[in-house]
C-alpha positions, 0 to 999 in steps of 0.5 A, spaced: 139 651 264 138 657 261 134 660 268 141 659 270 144 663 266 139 669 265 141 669 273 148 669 272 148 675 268 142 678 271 147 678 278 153 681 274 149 687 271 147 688 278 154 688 281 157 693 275 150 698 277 152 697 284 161 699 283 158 703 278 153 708 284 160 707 289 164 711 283 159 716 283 157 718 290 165 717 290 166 722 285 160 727 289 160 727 296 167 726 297 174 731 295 178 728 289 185 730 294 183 729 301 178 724 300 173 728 305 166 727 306 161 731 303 158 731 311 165 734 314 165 741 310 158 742 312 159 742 319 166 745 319 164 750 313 158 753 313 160 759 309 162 755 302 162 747 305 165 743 299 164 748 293 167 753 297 173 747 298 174 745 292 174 751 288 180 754 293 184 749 296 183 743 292 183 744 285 183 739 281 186 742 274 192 745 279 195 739 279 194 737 271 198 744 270 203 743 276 204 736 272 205 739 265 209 744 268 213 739 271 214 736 264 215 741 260 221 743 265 227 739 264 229 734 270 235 737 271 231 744 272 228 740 278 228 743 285 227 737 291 219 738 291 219 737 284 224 731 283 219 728 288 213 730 286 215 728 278 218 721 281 212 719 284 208 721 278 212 717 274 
């Protein structure tokens, strides 16, 4: 009975490892906001490749500030595309 058991925890311990590699080759080979892989920005941009990407086009603390920006306006003061975007969030 308890082989059965140290089975059971054993088997759980390996399933958590597994989702938590996943996370992480996530975290590094793909962008946070298009969800392109690492192998795309290779390919198509030699010059900088994913760095390059997500230092210009996506970066990640422009849409924490767009946020507070967002929050710290009155939602009155909102246009169209922050009303939208400040909706969605919420």
């Amino acid at each position: 009975m308890l082989n059965v058991l140290f089975g059971i925890i054993i088997d759980t311990f390996a399933t958590l490892r597994d989702e938590k590699s996943k996370q992480y080759d996530d975290m590094v080979n793909k962008c946070f906001i298009c969800n392109y892989p690492r192998l795309i920005f290779q390919k198509y941009c030699p010059d900088g490749g994913m760095a390059k990407h997500i230092s210009k086009d996506h970066y990640a603390w422009n849409y924490a500030f767009y946020m507070v920006h967002l929050y710290t306006l009155d939602v009155s003061d909102h246009n169209g595309d922050e009303s939208y975007v400040f909706q969605k969030f919420e």
